[in-house]
KOLGU-368127 format. One line per 4 residues: number of its first residue (from 1); their letters; for each residue x, y, z of C-alpha. Coordinates in nm, 4 decimals. Example, Ala and Ser with C-alpha at 12.3 -4.5 7.8 and 13.67 -1.06 7.14 Angstrom:
REM residues 2
1> AS> 1.2300:-0.4500:0.7800 ~ 1.3670:-0.1060:0.7140
***
This chain:
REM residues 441
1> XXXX> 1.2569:-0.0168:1.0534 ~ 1.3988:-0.2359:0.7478 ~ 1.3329:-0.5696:0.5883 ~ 1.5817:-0.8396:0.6862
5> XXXX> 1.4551:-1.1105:0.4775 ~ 1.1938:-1.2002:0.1982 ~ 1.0375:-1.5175:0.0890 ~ 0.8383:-1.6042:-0.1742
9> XXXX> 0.6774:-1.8838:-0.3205 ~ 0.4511:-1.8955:-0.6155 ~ 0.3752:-1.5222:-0.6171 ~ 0.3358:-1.3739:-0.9671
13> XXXX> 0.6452:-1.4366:-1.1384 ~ 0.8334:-1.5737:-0.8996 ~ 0.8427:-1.9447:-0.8275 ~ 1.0804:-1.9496:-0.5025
17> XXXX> 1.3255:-1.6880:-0.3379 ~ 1.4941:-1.6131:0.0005 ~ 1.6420:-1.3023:-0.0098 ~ 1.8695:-1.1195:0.2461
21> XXXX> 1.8231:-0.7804:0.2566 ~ 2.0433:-0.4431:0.4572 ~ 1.9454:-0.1060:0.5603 ~ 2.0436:0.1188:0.2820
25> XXXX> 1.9221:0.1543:-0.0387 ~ 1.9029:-0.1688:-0.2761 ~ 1.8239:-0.1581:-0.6348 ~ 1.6644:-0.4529:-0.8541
29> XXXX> 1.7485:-0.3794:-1.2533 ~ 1.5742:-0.5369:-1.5276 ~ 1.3846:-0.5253:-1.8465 ~ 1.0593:-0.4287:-1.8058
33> XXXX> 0.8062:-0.7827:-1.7586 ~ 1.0914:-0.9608:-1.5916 ~ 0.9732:-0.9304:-1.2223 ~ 1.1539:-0.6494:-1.0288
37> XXXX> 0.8132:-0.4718:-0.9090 ~ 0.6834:-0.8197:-0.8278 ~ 0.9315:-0.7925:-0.5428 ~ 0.8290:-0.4434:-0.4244
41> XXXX> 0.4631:-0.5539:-0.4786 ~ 0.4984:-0.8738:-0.1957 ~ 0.6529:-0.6009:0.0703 ~ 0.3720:-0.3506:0.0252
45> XXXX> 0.0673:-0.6516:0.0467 ~ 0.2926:-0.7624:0.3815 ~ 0.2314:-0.3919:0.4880 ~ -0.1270:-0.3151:0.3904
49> XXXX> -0.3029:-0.6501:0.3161 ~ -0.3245:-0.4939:-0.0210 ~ -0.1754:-0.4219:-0.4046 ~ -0.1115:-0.1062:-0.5836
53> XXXX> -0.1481:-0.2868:-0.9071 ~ -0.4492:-0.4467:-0.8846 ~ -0.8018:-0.4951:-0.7223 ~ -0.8326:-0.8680:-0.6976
57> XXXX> -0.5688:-1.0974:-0.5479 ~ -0.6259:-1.3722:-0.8006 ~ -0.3548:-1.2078:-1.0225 ~ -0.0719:-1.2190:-0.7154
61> XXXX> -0.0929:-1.6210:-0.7463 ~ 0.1432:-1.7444:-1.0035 ~ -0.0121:-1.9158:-1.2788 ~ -0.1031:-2.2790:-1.2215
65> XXXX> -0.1138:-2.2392:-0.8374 ~ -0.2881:-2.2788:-0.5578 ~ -0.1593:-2.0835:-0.3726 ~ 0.1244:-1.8274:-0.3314
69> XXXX> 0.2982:-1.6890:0.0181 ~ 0.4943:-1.3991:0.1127 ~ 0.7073:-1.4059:0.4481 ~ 0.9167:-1.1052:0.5469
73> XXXX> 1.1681:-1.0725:0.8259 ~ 1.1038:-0.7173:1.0020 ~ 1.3559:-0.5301:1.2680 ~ 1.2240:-0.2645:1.4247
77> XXXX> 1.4104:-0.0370:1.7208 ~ 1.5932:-0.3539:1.7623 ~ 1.3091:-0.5645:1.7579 ~ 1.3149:-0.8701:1.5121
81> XXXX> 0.9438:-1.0160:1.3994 ~ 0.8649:-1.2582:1.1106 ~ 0.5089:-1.2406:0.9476 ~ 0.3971:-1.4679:0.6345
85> XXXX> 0.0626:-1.4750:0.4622 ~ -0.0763:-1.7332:0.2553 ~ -0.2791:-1.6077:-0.0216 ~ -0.5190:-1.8880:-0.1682
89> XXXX> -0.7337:-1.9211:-0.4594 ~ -1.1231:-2.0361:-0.3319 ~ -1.0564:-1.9986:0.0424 ~ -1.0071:-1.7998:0.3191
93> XXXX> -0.6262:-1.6720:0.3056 ~ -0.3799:-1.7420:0.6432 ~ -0.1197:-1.5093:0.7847 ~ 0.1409:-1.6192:1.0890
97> XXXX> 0.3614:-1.4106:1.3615 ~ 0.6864:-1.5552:1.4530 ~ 0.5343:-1.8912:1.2784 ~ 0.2510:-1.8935:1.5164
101> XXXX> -0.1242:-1.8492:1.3021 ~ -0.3644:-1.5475:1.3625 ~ -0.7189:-1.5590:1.3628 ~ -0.7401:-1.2665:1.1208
105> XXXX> -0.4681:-1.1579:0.8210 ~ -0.5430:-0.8280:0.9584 ~ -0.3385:-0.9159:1.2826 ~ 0.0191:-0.8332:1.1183
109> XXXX> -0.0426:-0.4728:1.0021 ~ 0.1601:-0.2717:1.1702 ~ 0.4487:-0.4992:1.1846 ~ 0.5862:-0.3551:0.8553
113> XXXX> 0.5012:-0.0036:0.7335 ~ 0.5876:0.0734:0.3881 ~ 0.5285:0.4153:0.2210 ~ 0.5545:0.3026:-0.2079
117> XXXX> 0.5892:0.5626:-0.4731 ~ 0.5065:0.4063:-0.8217 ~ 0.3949:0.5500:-1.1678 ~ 0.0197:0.4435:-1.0427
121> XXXX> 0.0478:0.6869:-0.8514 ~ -0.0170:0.9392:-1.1148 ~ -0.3917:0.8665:-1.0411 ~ -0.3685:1.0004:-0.7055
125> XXXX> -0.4318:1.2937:-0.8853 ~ -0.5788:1.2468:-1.1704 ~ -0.8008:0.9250:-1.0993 ~ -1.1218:0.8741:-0.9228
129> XXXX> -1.2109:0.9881:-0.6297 ~ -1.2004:0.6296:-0.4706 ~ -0.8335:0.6336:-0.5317 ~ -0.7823:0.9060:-0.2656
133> XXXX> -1.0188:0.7382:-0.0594 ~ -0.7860:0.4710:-0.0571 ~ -0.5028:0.6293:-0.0224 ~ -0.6351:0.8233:0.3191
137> XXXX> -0.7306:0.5073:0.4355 ~ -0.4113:0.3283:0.3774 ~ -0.2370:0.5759:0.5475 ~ -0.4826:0.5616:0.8314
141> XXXX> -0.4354:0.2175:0.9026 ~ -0.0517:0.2189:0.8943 ~ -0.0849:0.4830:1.1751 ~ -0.4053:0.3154:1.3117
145> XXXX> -0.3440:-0.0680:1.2368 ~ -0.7059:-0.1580:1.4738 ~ -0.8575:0.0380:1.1883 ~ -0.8478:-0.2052:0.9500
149> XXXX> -1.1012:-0.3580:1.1589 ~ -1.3369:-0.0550:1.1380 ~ -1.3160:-0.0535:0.7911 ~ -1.4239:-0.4005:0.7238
153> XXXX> -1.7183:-0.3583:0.9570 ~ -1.8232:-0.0161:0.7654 ~ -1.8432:-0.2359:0.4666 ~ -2.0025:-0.5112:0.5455
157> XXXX> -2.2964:-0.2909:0.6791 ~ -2.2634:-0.0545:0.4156 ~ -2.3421:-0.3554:0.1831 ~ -2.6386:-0.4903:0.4133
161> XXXX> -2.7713:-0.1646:0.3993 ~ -2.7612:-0.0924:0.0003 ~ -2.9309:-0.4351:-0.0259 ~ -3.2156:-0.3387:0.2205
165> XXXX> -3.2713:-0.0069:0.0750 ~ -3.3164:-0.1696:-0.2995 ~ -3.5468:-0.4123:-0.1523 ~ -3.7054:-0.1337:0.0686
169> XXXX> -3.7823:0.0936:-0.1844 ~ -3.9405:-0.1476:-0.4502 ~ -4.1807:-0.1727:-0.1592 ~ -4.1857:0.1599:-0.0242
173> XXXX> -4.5324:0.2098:-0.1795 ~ -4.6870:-0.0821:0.0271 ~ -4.5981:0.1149:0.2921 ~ -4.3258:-0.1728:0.4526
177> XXXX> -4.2105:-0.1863:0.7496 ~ -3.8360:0.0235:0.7452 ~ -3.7782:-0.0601:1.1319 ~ -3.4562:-0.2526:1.0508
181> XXXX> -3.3030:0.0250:0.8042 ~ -3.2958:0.2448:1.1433 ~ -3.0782:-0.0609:1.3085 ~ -2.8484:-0.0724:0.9934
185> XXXX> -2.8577:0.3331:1.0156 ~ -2.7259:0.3320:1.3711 ~ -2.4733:0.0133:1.2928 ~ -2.3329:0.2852:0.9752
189> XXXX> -2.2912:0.6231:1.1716 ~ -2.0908:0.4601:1.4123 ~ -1.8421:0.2757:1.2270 ~ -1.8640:0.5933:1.0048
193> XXXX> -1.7547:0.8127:1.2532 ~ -1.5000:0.6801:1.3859 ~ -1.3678:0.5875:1.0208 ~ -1.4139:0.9762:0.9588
197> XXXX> -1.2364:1.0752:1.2848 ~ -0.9363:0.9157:1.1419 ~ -0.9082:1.0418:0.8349 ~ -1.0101:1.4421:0.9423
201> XXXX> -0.6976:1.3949:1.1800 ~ -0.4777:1.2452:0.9216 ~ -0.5615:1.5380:0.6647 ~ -0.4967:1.7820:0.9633
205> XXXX> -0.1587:1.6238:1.0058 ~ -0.0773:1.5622:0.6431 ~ -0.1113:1.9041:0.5171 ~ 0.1863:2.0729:0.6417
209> XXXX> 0.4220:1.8278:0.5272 ~ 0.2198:1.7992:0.1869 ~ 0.2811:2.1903:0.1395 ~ 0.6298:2.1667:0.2258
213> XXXX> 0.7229:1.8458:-0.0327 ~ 0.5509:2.0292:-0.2921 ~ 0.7284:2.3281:-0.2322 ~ 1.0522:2.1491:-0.2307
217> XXXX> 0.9562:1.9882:-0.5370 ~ 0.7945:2.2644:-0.7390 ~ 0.9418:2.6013:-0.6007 ~ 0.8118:2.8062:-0.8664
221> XXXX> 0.4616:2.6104:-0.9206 ~ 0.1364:2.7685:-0.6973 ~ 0.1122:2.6249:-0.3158 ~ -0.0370:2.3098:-0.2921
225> XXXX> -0.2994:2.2124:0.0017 ~ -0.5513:1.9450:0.0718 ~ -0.9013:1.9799:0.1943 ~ -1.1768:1.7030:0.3265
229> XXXX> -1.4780:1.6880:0.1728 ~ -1.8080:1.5390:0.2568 ~ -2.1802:1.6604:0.1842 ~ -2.2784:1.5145:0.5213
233> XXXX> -2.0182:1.7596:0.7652 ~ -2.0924:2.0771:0.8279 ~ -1.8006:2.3323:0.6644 ~ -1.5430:2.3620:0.9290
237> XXXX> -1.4896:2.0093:0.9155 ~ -1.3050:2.0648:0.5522 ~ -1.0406:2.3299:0.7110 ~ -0.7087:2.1269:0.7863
241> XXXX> -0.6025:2.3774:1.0236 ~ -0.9040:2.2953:1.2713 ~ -0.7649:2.0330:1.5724 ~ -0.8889:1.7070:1.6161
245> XXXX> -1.0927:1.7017:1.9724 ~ -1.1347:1.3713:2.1180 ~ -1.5304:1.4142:2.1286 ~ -1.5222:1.3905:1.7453
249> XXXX> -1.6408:1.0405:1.6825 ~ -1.9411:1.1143:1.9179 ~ -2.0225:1.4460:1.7118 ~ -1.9824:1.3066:1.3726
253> XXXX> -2.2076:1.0063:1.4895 ~ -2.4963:1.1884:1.5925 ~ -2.4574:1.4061:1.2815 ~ -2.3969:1.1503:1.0102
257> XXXX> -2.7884:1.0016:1.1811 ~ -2.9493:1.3403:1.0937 ~ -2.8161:1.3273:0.8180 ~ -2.9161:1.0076:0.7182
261> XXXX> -3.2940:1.0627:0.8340 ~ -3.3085:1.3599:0.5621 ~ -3.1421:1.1561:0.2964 ~ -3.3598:0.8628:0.3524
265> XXXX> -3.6843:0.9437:0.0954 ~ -3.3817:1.0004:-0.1849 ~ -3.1953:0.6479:-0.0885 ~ -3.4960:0.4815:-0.1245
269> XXXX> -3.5868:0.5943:-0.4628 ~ -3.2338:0.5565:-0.6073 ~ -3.1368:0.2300:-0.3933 ~ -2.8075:0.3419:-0.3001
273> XXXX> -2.6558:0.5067:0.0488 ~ -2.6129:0.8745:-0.0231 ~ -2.4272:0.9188:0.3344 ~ -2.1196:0.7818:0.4519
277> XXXX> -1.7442:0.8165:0.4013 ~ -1.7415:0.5994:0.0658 ~ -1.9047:0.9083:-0.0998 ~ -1.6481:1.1639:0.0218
281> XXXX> -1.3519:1.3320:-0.1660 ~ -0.9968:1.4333:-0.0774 ~ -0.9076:1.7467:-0.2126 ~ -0.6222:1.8609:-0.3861
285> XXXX> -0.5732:2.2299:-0.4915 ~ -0.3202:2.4170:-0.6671 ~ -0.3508:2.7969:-0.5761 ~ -0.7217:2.7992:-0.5567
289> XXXX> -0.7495:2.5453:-0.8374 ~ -0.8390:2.1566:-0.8236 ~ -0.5318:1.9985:-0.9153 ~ -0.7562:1.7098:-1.1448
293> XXXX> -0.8472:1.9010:-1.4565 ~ -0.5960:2.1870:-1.3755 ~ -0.2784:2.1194:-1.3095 ~ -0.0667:2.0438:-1.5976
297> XXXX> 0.1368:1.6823:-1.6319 ~ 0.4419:1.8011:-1.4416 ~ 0.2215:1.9230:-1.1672 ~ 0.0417:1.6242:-1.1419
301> XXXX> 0.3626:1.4244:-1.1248 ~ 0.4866:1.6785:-0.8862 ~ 0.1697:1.6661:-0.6250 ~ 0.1938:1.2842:-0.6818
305> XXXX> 0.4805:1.2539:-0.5437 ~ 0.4602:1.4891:-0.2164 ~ 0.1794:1.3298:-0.1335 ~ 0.4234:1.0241:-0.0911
309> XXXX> 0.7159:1.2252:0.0676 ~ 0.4350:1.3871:0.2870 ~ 0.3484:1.0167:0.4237 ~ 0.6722:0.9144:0.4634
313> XXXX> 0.7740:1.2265:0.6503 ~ 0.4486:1.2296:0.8437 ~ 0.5242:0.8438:0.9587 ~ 0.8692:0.9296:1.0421
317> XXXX> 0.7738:1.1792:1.2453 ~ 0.5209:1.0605:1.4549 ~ 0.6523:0.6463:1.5101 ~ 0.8954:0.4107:1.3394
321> XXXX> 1.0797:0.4860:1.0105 ~ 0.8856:0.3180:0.7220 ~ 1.0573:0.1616:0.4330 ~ 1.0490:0.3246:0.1399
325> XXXX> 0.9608:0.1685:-0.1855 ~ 1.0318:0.3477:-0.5117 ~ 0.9027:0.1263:-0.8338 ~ 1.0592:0.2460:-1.1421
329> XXXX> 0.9697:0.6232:-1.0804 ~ 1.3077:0.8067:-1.1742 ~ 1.3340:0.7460:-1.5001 ~ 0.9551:0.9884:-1.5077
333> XXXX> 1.0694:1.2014:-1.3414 ~ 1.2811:1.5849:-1.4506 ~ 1.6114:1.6773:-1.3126 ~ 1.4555:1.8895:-0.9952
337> XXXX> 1.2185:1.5923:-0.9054 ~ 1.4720:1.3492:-0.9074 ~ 1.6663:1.5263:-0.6945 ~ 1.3999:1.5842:-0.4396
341> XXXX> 1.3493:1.2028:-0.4040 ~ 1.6817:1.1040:-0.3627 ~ 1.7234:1.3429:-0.0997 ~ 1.4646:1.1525:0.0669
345> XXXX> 1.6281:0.8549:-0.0055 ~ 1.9584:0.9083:0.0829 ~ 1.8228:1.0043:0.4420 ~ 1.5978:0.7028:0.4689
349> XXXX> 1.7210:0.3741:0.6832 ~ 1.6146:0.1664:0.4012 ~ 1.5216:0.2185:0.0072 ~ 1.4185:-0.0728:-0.1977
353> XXXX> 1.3989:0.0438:-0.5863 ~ 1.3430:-0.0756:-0.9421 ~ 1.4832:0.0154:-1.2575 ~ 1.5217:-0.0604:-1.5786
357> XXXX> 1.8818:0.0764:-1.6326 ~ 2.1698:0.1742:-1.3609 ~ 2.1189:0.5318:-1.5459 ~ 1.7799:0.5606:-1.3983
361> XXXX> 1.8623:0.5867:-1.0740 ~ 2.0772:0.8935:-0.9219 ~ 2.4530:0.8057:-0.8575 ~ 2.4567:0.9690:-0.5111
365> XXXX> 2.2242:0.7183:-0.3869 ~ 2.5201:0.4706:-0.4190 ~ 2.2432:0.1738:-0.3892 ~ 2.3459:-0.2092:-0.4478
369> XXXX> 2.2220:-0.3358:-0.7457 ~ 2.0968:-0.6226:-0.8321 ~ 1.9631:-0.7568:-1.1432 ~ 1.6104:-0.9568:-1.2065
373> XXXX> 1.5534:-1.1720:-1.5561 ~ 1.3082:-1.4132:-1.6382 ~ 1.3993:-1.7733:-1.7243 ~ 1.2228:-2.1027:-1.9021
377> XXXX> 1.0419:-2.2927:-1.5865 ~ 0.8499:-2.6477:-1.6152 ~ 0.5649:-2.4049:-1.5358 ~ 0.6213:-2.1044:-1.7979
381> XXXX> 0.8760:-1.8500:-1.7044 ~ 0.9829:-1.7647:-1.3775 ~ 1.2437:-1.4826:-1.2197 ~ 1.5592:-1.4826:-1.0674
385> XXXX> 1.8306:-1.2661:-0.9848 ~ 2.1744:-1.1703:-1.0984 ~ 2.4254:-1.0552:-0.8799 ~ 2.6027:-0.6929:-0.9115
389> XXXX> 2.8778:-0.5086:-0.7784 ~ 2.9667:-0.2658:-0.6295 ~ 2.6845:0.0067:-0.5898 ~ 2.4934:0.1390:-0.9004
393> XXXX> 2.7580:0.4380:-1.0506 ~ 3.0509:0.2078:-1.0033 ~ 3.2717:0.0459:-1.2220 ~ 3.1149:-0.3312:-1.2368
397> XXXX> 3.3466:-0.6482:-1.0911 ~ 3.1247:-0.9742:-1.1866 ~ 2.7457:-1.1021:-1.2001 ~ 2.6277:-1.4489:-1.1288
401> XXXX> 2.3523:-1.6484:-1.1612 ~ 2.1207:-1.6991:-0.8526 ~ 1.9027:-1.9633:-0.8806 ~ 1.5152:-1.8396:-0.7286
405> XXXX> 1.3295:-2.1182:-0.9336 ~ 1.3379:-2.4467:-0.7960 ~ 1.2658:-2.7494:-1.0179 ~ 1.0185:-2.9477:-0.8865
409> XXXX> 1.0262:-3.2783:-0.7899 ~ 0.7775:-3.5376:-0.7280 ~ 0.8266:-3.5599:-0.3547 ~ 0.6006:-3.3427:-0.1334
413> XXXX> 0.6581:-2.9756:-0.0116 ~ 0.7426:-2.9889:0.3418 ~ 0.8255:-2.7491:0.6242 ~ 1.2651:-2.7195:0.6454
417> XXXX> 1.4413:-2.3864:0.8190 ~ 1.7164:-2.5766:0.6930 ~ 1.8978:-2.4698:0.3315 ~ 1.8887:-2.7674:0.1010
421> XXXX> 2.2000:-2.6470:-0.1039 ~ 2.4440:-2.3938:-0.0917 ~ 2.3773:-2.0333:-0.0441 ~ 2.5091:-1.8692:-0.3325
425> XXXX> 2.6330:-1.4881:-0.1812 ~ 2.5150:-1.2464:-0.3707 ~ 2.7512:-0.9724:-0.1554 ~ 2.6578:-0.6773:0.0230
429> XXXX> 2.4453:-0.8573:0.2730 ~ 2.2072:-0.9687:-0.0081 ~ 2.1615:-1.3896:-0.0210 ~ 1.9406:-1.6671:-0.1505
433> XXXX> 1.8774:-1.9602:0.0137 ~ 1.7251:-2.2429:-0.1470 ~ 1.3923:-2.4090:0.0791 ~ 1.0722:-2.5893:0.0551
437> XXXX> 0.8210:-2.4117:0.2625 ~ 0.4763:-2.5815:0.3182 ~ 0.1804:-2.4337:0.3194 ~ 0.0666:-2.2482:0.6697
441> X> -0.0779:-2.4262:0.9095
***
């Protein structure tokens, strides 16, 4: 699987680009606030609907906007797909396949998997526990795309249900009438279970590949290991070594009820839903330590990161090849981590990384660089690209200019597939071509 093209218009710093893109590895270089994560950023929201940066997508729309899009080109085993998504501020955002609309954004995951490794990533380990929640569940749906839709229903009852037991419990005393909280309880354990099914088989399958990265990364560090853990399972549903079985959704339904039935007088007093998978924890151990609040900085970084190698080898092992994404991570990383990743790397069909310096970034990867800079625009300042050659290591030939901001003009934005100037080569099967897309339809 690789990217073939990107588009962008209006996203963060980026005004307008078409870029051509190769199996291999690619490299964008660049001062840091000039835009070269931005570009890593758009591929991972094509592949999860999501960013790694931030919460809200009000901060993906470039400022003084309406509206930013993202369109990616996609081959697969030979396969060639195009998706775009529309991201709008005050309405309901718009995604297309092969420049045909879908009812739901959801619709294109799966097209594009993406595994990203990025100095966020540090709170994998040392964050909340809702950033391991998300992580699991991200991973989930890139295995399990027609999860995405499991998860939005488990949180759109998880929210009815909240607000019913706040307004149930002011009025508990008055004895009211709790009829519909069973309903909402019954609408939660299943969505629950099957949103726990998922994720006990994902742990199951990550582990080994987790112990092995770590130990790859870290010989002389203890073993690493992940566990599951949730108040509401009974204990042998923490051990990664027990199987999935396919009557697991049905078994964690009917116990996530009972458990919800003896949790009820406590929800009620506190308002809140004590039960359910947005209370559980993944965790991570070092010997028989918790990695948060043990392990020191290097092991942090270390666990960090096979947690990321274990995805990527885990999705490369069971389906398509993801793309690898590697945002300005060398340059924290020691000598023996470094190396681990670019073995990865070197192996993987295609590597899209940022840096600030060529140095950054291990000479055996032999990756094409180019270069991102920010630039005066009617609008503030925009990015672009710079040309490089040959691959990062080498002895430099030339950079040019590559124009990714377009000045505006007063005429409309309208739909054209065809370039409205020349397309400057960039080399090494990178391009910009120069476009007005409209907004989806």
């Amino acid at each position: 699987m690789f990217v073939r093209a990107l588009s962008l218009r209006d996203f963060r710093s980026w005004e307008h680009a078409e870029l051509e893109l190769s199996p291999g590895r690619t490299v964008f270089l660049g001062s840091n606030g000039n835009g070269k994560t931005n570009l890593l950023e758009a591929i991972g929201y094509l592949a999860t609907l999501g960013s790694h940066r931030v919460a809200t997508e009000a901060p993906l729309i470039r400022t003084g906007t309406e509206r930013a899009r993202i369109g990616a080109t996609v081959v697969n085993l030979g396969r060639e797909l195009r998706i775009d998504v529309e991201l709008n501020q005050g309405s309901a955002n718009r995604a297309q396949i092969n420049r045909s609309p879908v009812r739901r954004t959801r619709e294109i995951l799966g097209i594009l998997q993406t595994v990203l490794f990025a100095p966020e990533d540090l709170a994998l380990v040392r964050g909340d526990p809702g950033e391991r929640r998300r992580f699991m569940d991200e991973l989930c749906t890139t295995r399990l795309p027609r999860l995405a839709a499991v998860r939005s229903d488990y949180d759109r009852v998880l929210r009815q249900r909240s607000a019913l037991l706040k307004t149930a419990g002011r009025q508990a005393r008055s004895k009211a009438d709790l009829s519909t909280l069973d309903v909402w309880d019954g609408h939660l354990a299943a969505h629950a279970s099957v949103l726990l099914a998922q994720r006990l088989r994902l742990v199951h399958d990550l582990a080994p590949y987790l112990a092995q990265s770590y130990a790859s990364i870290a010989p002389e560090s203890r073993p690493a290991s992940i566990a599951y853990r949730s108040a509401a399972l009974p204990p042998e549903f923490s051990d990664p070594a027990r199987p999935p079985r396919p009557e697991d959704p049905e078994e964690l339904e009917a116990i996530l009820l009972r458990e919800l039935a003896a949790a009820r007088p406590k929800e009620l007093e506190r308002g809140v839903c004590l039960i359910g998978p947005h209370r559980d924890e993944l965790d991570l151990i070092l010997g028989d330590s918790p990695a948060k609040g043990f392990a020191s900085h290097g092991e942090s970084w270390s666990f960090a990161l096979a947690l990321r190698l274990g995805a990527f080898e885990l999705l490369r092992a069971t389906g398509a090849e993801p793309v690898l994404l590697l945002d300005d991570v060398f340059a924290e990383l020691d000598r023996r981590r470094r190396a681990a990743l670019a073995a990865v790397a070197a192996d993987a069909e295609q590597v899209l990384i940022t840096a600030a310096v060529p140095e950054d970034v291990p000479a055996e990867l032999a990756a094409v660089p180019l270069r991102v800079e920010t630039a005066g625009g009617p609008d503030g300042r925009v990015s672009r690209i710079l040309a490089e050659h040959p691959a990062v290591g080498g002895e430099r030939r030339h950079d040019h200019a590559i124009p990714s901001a377009i000045e505006r003009e007063g005429d409309p934005v309208t739909d054209s597939t065809e370039p409205q100037a020349p397309e400057p080569s960039t080399g090494e099967g990178h391009r910009i071509a120069i476009h007005r897309p409209g907004p989806l339809q």
